[in-house]
N, CA, C, O and CB atoms as a CASP TS submission, in Angstrom:
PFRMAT TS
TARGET T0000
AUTHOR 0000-0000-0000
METHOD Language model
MODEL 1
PARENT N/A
ATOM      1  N   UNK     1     269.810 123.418  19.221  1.00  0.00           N
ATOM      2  CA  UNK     1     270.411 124.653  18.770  1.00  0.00           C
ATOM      3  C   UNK     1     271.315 125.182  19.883  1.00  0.00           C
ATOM      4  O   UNK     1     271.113 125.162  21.097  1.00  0.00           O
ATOM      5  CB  UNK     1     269.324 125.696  18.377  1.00  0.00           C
ATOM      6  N   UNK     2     272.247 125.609  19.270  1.00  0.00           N
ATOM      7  CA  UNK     2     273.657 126.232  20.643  1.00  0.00           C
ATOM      8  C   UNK     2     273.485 127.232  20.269  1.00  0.00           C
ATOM      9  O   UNK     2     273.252 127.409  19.073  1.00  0.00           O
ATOM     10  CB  UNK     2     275.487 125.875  20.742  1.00  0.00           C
ATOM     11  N   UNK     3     273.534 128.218  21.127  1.00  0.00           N
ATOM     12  CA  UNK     3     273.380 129.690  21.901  1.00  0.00           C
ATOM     13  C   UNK     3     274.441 129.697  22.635  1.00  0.00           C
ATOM     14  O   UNK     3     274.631 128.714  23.351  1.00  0.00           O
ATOM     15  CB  UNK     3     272.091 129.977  22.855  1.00  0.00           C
ATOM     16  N   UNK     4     275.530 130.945  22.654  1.00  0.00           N
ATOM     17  CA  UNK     4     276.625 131.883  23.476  1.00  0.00           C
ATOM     18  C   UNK     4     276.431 132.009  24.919  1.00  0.00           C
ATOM     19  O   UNK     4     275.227 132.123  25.146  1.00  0.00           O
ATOM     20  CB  UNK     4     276.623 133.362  22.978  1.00  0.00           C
ATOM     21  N   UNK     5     276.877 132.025  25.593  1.00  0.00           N
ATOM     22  CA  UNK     5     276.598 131.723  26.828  1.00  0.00           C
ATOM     23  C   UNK     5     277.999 131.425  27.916  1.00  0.00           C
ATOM     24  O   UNK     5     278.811 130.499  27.919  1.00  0.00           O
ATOM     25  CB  UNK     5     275.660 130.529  26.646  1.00  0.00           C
ATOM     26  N   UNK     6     277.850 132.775  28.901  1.00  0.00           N
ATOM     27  CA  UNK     6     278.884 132.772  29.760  1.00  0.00           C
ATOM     28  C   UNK     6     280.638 132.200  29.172  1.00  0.00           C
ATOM     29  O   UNK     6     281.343 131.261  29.542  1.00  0.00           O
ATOM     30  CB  UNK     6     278.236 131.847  30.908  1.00  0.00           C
ATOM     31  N   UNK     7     280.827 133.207  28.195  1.00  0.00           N
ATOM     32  CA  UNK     7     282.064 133.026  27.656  1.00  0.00           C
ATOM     33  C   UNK     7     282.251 132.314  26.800  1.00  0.00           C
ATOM     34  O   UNK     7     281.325 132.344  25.990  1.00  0.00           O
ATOM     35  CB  UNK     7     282.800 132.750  28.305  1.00  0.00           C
ATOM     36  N   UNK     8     283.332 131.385  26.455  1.00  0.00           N
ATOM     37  CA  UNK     8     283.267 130.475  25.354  1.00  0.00           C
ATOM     38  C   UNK     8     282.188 128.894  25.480  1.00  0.00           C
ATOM     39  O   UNK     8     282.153 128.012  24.622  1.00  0.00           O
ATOM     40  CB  UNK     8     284.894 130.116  25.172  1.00  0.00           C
ATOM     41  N   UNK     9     281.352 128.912  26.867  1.00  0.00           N
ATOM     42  CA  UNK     9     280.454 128.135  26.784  1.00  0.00           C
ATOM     43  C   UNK     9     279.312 128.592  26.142  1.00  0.00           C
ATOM     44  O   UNK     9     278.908 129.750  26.041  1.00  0.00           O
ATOM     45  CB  UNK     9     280.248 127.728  27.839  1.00  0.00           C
ATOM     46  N   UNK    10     278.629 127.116  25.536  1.00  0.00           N
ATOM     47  CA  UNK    10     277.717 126.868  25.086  1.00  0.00           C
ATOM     48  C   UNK    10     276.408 126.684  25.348  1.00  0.00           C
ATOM     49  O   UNK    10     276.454 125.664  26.036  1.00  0.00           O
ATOM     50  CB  UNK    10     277.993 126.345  24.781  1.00  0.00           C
ATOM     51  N   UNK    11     274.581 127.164  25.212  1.00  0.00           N
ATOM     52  CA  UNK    11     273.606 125.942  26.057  1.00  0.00           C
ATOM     53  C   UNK    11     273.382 125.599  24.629  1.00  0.00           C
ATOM     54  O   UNK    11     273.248 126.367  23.677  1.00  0.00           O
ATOM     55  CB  UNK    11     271.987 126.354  27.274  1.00  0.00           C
ATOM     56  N   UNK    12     273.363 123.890  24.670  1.00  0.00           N
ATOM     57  CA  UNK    12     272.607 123.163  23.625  1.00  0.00           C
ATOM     58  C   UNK    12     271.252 122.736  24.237  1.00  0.00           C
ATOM     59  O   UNK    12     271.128 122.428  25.422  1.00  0.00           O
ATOM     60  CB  UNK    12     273.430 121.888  23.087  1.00  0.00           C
ATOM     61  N   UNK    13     270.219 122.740  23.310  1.00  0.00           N
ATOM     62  CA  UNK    13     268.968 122.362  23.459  1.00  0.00           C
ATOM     63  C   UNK    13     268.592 121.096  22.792  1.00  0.00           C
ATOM     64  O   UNK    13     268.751 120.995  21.575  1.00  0.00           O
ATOM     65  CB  UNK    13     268.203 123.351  23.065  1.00  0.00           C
ATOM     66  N   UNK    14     268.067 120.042  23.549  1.00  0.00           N
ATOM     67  CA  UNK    14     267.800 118.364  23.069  1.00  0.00           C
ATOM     68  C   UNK    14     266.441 118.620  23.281  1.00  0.00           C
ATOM     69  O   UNK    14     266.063 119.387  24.167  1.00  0.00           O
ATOM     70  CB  UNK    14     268.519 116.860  24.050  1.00  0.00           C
ATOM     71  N   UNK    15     265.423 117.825  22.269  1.00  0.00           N
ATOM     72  CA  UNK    15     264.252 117.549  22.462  1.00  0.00           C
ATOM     73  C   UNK    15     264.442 115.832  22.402  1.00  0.00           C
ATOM     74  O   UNK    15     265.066 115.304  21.481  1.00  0.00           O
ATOM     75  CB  UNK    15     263.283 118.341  21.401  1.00  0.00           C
ATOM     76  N   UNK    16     263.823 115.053  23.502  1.00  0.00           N
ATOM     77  CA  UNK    16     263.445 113.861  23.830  1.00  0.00           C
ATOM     78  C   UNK    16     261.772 114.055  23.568  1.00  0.00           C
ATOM     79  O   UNK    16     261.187 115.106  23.305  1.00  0.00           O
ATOM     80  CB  UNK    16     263.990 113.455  25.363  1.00  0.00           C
ATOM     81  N   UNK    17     261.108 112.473  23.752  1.00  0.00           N
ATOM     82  CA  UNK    17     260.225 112.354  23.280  1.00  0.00           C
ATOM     83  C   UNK    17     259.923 111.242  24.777  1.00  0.00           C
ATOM     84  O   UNK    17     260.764 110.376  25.019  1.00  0.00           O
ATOM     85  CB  UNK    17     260.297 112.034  21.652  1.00  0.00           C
ATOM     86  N   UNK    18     258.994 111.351  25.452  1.00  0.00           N
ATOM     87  CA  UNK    18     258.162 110.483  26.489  1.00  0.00           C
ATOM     88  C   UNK    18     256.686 109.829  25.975  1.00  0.00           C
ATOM     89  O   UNK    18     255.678 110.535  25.971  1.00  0.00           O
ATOM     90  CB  UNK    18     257.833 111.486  27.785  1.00  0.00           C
ATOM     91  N   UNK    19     256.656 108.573  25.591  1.00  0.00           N
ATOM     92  CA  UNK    19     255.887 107.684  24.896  1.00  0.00           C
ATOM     93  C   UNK    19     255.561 107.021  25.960  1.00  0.00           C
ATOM     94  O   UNK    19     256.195 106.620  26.935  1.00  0.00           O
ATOM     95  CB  UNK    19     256.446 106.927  23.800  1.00  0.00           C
ATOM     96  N   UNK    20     253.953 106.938  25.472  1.00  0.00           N
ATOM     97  CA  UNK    20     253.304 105.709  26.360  1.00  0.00           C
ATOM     98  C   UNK    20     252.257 105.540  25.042  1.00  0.00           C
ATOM     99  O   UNK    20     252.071 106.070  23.947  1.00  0.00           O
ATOM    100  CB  UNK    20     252.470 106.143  28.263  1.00  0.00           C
ATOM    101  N   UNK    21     251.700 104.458  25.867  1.00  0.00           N
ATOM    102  CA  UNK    21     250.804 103.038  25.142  1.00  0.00           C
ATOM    103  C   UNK    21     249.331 103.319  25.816  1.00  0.00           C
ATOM    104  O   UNK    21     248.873 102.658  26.749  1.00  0.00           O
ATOM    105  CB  UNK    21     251.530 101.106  25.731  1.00  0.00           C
ATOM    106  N   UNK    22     248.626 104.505  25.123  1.00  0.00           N
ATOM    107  CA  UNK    22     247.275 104.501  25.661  1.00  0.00           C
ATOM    108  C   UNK    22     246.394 103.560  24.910  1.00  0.00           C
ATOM    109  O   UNK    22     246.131 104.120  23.846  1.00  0.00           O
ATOM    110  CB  UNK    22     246.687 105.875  25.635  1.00  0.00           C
ATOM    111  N   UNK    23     245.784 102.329  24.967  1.00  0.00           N
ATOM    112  CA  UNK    23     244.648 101.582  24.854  1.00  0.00           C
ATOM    113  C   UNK    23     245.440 101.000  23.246  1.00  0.00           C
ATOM    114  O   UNK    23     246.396 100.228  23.316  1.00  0.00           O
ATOM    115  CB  UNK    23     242.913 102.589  24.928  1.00  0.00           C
ATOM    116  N   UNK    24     245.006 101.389  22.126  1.00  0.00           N
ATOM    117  CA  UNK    24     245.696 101.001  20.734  1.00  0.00           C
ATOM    118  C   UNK    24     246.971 102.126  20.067  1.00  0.00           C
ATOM    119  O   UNK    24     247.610 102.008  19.022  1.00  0.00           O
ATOM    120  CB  UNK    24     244.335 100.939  19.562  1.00  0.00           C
ATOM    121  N   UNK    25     247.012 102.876  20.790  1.00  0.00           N
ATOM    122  CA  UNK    25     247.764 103.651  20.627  1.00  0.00           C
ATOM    123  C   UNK    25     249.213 104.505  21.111  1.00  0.00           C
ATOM    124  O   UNK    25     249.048 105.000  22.226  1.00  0.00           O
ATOM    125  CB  UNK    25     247.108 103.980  20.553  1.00  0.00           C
ATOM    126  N   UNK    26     250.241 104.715  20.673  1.00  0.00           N
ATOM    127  CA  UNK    26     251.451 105.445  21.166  1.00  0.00           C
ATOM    128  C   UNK    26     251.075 107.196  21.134  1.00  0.00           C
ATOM    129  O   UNK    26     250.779 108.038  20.286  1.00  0.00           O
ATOM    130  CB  UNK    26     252.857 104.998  20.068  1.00  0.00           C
ATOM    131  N   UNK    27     251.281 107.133  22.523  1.00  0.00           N
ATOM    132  CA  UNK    27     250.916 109.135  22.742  1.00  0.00           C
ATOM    133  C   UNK    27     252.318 109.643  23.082  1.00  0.00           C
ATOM    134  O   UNK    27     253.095 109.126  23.885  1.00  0.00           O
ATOM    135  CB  UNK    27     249.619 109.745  24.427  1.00  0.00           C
ATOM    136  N   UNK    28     252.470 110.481  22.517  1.00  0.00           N
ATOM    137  CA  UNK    28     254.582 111.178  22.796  1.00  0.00           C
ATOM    138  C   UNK    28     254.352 112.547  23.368  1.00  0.00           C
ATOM    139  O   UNK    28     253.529 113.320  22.878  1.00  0.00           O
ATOM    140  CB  UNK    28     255.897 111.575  20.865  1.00  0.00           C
ATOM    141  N   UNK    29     254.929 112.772  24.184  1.00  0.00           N
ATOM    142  CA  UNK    29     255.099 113.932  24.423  1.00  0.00           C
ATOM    143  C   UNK    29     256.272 114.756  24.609  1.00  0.00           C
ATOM    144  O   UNK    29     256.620 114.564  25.775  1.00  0.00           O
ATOM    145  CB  UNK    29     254.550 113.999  25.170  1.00  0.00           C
ATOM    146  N   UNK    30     257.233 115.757  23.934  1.00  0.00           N
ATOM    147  CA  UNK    30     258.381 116.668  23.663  1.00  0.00           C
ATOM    148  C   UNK    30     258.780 116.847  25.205  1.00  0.00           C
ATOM    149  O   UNK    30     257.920 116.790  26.083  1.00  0.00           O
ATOM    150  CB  UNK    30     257.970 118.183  22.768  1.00  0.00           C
ATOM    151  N   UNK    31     260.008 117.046  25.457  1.00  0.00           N
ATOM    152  CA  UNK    31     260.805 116.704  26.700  1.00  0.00           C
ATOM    153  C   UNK    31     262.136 117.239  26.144  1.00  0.00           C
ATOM    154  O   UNK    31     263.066 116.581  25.678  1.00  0.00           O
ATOM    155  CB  UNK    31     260.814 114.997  27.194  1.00  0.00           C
ATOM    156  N   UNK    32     262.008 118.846  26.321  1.00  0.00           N
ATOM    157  CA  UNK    32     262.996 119.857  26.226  1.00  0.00           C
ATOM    158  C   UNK    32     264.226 119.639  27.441  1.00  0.00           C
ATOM    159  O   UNK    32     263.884 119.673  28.623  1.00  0.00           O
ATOM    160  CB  UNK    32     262.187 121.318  26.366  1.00  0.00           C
ATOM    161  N   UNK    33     265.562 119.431  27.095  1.00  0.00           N
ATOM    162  CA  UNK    33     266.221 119.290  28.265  1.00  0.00           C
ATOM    163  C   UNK    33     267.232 120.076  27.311  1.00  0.00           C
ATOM    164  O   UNK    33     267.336 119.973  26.089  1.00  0.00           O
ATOM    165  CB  UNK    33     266.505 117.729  29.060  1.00  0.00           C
ATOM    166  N   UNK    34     267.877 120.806  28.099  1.00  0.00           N
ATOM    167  CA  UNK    34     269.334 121.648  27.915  1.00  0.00           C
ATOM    168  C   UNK    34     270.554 121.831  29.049  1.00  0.00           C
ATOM    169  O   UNK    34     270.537 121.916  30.277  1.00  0.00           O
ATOM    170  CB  UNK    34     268.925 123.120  27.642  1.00  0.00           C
ATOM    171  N   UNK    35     271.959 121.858  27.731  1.00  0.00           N
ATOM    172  CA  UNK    35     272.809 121.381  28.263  1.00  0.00           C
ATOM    173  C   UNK    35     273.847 122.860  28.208  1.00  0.00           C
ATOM    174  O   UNK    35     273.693 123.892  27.555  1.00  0.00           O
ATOM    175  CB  UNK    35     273.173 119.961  27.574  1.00  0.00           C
ATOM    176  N   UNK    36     274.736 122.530  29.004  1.00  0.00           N
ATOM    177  CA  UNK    36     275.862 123.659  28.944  1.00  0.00           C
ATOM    178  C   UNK    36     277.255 122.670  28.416  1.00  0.00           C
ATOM    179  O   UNK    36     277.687 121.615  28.881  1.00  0.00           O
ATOM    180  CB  UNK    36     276.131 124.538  30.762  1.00  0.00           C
ATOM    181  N   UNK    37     277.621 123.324  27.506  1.00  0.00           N
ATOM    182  CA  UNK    37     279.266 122.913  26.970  1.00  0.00           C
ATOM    183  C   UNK    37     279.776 123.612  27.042  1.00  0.00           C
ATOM    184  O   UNK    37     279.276 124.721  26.858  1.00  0.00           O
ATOM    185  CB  UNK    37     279.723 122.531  25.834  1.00  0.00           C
ATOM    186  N   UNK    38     281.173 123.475  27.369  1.00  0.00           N
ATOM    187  CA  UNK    38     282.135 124.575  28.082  1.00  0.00           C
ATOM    188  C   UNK    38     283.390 123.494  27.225  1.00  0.00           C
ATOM    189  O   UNK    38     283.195 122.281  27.299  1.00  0.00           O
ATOM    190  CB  UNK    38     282.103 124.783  30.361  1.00  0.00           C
ATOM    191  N   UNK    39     284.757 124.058  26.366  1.00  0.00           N
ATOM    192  CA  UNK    39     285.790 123.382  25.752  1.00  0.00           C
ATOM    193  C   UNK    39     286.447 122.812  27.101  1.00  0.00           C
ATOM    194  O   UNK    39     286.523 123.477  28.134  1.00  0.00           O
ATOM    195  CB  UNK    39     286.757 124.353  24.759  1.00  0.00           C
ATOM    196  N   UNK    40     286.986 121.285  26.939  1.00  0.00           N
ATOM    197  CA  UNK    40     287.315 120.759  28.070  1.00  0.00           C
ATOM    198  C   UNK    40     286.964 120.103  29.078  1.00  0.00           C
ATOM    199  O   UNK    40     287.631 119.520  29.933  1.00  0.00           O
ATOM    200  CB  UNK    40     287.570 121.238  28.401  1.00  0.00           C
ATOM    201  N   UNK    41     285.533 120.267  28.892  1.00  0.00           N
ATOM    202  CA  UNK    41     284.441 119.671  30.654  1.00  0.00           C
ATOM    203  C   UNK    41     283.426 118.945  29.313  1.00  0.00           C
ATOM    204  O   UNK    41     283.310 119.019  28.089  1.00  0.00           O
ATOM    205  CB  UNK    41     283.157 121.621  32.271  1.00  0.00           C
ATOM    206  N   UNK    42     282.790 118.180  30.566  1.00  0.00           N
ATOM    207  CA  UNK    42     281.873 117.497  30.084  1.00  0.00           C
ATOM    208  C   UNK    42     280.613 118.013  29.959  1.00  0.00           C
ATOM    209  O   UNK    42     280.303 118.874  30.783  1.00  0.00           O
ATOM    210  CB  UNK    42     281.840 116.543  30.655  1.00  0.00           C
ATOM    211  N   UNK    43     279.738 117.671  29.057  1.00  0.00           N
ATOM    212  CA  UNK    43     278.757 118.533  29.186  1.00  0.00           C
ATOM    213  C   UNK    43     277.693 118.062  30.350  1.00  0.00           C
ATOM    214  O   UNK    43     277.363 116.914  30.648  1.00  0.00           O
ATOM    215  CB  UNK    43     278.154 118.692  27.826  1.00  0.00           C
ATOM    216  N   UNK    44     277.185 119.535  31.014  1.00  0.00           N
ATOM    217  CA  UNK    44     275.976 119.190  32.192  1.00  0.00           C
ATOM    218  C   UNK    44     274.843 119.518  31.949  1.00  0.00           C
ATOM    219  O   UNK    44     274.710 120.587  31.354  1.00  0.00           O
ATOM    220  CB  UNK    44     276.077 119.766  33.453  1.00  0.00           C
ATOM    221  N   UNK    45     273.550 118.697  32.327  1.00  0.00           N
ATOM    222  CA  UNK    45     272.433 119.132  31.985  1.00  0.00           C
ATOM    223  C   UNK    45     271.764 120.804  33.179  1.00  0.00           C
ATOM    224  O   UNK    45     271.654 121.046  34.381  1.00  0.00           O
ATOM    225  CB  UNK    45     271.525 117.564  32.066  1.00  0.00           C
ATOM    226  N   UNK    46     271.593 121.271  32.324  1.00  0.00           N
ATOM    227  CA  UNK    46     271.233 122.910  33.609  1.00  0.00           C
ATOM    228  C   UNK    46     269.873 123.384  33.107  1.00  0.00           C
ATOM    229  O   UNK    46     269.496 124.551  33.217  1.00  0.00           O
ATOM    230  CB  UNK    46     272.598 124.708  33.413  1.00  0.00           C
ATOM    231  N   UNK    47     268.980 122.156  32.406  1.00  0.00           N
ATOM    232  CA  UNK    47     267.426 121.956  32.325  1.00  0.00           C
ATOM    233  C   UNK    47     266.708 122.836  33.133  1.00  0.00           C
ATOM    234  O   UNK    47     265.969 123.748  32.765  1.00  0.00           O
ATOM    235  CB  UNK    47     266.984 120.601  32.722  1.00  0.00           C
ATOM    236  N   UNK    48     267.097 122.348  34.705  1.00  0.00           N
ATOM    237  CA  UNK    48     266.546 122.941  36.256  1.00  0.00           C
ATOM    238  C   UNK    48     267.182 124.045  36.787  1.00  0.00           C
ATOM    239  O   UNK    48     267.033 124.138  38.006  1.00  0.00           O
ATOM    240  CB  UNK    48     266.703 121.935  37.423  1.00  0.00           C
ATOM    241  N   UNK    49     268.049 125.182  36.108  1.00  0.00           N
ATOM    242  CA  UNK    49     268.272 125.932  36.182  1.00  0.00           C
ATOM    243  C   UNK    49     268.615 127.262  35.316  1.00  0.00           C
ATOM    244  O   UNK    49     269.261 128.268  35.609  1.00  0.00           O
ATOM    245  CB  UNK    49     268.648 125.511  36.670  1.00  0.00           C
ATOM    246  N   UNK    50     267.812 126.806  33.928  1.00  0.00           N
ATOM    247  CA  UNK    50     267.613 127.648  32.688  1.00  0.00           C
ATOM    248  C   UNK    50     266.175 128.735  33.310  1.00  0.00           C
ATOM    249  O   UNK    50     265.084 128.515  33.836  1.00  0.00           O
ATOM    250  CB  UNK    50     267.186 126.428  31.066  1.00  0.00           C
ATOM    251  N   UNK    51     266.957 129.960  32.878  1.00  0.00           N
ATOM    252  CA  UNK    51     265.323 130.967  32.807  1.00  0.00           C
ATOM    253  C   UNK    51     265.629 131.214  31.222  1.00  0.00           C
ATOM    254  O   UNK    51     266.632 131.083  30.521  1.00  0.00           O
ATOM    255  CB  UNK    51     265.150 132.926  34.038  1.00  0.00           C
ATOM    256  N   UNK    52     263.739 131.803  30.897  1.00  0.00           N
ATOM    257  CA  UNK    52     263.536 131.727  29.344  1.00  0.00           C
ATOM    258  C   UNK    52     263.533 133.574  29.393  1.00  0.00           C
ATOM    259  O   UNK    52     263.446 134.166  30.468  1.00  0.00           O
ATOM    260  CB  UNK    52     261.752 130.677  28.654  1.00  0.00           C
ATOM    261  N   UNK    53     263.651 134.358  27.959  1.00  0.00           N
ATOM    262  CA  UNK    53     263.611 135.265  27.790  1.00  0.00           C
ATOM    263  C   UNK    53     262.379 135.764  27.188  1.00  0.00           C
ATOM    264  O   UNK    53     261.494 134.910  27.236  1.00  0.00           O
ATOM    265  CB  UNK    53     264.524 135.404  27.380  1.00  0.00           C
ATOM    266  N   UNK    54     262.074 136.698  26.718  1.00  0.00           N
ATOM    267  CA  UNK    54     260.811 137.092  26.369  1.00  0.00           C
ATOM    268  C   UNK    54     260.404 136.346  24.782  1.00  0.00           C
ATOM    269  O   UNK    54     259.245 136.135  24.424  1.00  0.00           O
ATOM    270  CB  UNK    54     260.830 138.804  26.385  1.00  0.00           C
ATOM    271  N   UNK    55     261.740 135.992  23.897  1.00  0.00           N
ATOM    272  CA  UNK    55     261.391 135.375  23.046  1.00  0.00           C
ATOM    273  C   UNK    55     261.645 133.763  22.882  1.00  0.00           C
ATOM    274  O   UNK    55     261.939 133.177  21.839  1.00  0.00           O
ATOM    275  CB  UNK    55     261.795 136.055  22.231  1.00  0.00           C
ATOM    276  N   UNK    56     261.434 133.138  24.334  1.00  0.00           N
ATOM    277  CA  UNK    56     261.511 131.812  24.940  1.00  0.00           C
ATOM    278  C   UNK    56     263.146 131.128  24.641  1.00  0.00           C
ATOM    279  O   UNK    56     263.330 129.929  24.431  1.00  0.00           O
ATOM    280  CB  UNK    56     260.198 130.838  24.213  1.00  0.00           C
ATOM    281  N   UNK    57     263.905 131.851  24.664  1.00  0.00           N
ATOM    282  CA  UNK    57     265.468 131.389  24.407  1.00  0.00           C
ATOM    283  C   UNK    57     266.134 131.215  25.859  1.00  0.00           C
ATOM    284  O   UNK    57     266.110 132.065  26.748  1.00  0.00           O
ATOM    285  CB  UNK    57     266.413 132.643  23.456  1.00  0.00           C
ATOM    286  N   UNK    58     266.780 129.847  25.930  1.00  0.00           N
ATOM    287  CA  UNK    58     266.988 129.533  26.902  1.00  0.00           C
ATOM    288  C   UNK    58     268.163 130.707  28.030  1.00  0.00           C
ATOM    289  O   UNK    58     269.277 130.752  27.509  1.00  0.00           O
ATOM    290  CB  UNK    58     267.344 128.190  26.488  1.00  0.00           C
ATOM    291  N   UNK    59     268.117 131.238  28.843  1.00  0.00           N
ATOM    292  CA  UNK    59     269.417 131.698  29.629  1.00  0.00           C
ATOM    293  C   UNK    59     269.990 131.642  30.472  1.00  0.00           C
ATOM    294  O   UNK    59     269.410 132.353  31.293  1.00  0.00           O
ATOM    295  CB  UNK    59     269.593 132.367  29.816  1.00  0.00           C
ATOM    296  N   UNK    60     270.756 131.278  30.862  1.00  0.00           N
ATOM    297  CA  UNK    60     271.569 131.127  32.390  1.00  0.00           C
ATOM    298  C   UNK    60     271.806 131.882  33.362  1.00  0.00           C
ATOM    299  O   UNK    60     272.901 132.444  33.377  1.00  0.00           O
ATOM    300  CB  UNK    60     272.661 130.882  32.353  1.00  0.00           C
ATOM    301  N   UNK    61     270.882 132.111  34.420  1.00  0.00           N
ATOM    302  CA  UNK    61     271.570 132.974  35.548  1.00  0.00           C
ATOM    303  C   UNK    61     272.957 133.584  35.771  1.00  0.00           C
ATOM    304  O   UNK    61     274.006 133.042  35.424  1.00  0.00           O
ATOM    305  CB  UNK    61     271.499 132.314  36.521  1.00  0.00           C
ATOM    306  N   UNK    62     272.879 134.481  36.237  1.00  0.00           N
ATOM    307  CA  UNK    62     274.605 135.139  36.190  1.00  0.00           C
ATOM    308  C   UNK    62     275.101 134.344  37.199  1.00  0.00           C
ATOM    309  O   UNK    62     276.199 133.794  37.119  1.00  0.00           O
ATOM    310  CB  UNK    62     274.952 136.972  36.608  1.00  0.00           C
ATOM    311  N   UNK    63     274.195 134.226  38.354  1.00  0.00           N
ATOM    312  CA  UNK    63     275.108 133.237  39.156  1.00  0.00           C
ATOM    313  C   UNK    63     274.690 131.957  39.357  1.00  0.00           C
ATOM    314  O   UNK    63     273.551 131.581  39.633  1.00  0.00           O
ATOM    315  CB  UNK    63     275.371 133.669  40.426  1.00  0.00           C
ATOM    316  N   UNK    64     276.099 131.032  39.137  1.00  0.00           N
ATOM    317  CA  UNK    64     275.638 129.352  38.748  1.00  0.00           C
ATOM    318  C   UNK    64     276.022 128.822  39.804  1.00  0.00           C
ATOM    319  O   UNK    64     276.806 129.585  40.367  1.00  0.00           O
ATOM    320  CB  UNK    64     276.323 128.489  37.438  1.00  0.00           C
ATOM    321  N   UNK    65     275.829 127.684  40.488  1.00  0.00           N
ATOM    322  CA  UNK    65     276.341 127.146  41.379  1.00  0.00           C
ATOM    323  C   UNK    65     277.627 126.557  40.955  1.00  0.00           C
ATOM    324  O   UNK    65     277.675 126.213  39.775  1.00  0.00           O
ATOM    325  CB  UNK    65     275.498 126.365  41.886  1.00  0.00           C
ATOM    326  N   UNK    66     278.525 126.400  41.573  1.00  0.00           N
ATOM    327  CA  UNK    66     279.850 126.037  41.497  1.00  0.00           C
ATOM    328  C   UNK    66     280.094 123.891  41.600  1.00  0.00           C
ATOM    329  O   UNK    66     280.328 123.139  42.546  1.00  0.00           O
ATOM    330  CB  UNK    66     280.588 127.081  43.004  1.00  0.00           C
ATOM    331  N   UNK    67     279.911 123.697  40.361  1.00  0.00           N
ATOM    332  CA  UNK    67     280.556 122.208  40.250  1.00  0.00           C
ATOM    333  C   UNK    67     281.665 121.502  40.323  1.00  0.00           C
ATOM    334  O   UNK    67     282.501 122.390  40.156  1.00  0.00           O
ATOM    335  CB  UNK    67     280.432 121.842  39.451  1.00  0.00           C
ATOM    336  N   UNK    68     282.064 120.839  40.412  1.00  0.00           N
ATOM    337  CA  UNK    68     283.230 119.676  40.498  1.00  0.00           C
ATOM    338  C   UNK    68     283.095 118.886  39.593  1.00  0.00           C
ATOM    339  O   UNK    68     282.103 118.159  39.649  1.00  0.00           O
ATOM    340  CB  UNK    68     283.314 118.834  41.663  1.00  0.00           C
ATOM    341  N   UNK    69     284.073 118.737  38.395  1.00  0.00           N
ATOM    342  CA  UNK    69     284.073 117.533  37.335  1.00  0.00           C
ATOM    343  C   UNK    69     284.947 116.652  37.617  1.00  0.00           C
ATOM    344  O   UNK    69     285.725 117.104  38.458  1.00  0.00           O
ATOM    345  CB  UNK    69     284.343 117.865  35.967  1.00  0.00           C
ATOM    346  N   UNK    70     285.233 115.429  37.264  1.00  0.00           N
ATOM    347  CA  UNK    70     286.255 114.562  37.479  1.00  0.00           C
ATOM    348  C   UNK    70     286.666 114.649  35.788  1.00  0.00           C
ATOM    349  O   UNK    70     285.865 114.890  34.886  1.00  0.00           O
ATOM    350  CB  UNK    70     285.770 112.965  38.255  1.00  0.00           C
ATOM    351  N   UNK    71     288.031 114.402  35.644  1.00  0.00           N
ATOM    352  CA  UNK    71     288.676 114.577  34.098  1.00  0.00           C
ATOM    353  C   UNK    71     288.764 113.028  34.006  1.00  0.00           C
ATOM    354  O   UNK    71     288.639 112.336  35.016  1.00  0.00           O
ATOM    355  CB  UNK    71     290.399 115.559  33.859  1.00  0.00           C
ATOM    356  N   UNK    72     288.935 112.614  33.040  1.00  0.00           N
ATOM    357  CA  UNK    72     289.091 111.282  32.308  1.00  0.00           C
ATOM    358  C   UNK    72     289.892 110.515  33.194  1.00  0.00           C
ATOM    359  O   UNK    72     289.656 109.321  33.376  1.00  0.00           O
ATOM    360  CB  UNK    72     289.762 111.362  30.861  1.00  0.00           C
ATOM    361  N   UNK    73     290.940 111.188  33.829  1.00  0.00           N
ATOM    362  CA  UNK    73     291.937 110.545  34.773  1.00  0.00           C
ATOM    363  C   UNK    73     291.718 110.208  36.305  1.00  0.00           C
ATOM    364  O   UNK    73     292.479 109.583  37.044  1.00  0.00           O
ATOM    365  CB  UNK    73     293.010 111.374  34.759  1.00  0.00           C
ATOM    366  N   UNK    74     290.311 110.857  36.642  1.00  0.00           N
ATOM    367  CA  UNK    74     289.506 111.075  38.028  1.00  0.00           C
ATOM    368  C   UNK    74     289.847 111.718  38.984  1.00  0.00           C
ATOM    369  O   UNK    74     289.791 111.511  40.196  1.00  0.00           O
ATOM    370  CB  UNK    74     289.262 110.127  38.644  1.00  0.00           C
ATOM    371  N   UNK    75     290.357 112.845  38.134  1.00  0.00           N
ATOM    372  CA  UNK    75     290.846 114.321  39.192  1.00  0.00           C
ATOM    373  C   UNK    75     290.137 115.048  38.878  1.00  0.00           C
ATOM    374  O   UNK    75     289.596 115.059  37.773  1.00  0.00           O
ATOM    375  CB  UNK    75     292.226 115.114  39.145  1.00  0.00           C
ATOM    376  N   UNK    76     289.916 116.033  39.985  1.00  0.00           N
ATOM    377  CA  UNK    76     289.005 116.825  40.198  1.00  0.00           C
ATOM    378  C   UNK    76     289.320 118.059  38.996  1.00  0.00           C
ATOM    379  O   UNK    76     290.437 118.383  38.593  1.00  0.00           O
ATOM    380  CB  UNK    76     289.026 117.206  41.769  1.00  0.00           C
ATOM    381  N   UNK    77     287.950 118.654  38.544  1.00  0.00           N
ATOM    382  CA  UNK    77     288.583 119.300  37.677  1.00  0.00           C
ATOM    383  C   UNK    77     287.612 120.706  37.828  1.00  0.00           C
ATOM    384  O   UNK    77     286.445 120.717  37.437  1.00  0.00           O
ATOM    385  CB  UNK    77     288.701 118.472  36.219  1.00  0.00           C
ATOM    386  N   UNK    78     288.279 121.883  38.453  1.00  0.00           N
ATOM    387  CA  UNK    78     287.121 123.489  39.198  1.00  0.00           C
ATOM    388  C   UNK    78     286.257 123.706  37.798  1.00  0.00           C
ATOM    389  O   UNK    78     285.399 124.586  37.733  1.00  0.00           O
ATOM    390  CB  UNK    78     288.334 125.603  39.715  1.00  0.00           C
TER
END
């Protein structure tokens, strides 16, 4: 689910699944990771830097650390 977020970016929320092989059986366990999309950049995972709100919705700190993307062409992109 995408949620508004710091302007015309986006956080999308992925659920993965972590499987193992206990004895006769497959045990899974949900593996919430979320992403920021922004038009133009690639999307980054900010999993390790999401805080939750009182009704567990993901949110982004006001202040983000400052990244470096490379564009398709391998220039730096602020």
């Amino acid at each position: 689910m995408a949620r508004e977020e710091h302007g015309s970016c986006k956080l999308a929320e992925l659920t993965q699944f972590h499987c193992q092989l206990l004895q006769n059986r497959i045990v899974c366990q949900p593996v919430e990771r979320i992403f920021r999309i922004c038009p133009g950049r690639p999307a980054v995972e900010v999993t390790h830097l999401v805080e939750y709100n009182a009704q567990m919705q993901p949110l982004l700190p006001d202040a983000l650390p400052q990244y470096t993307h490379l564009n398709q062409k391998g220039r730096r992109q602020e």
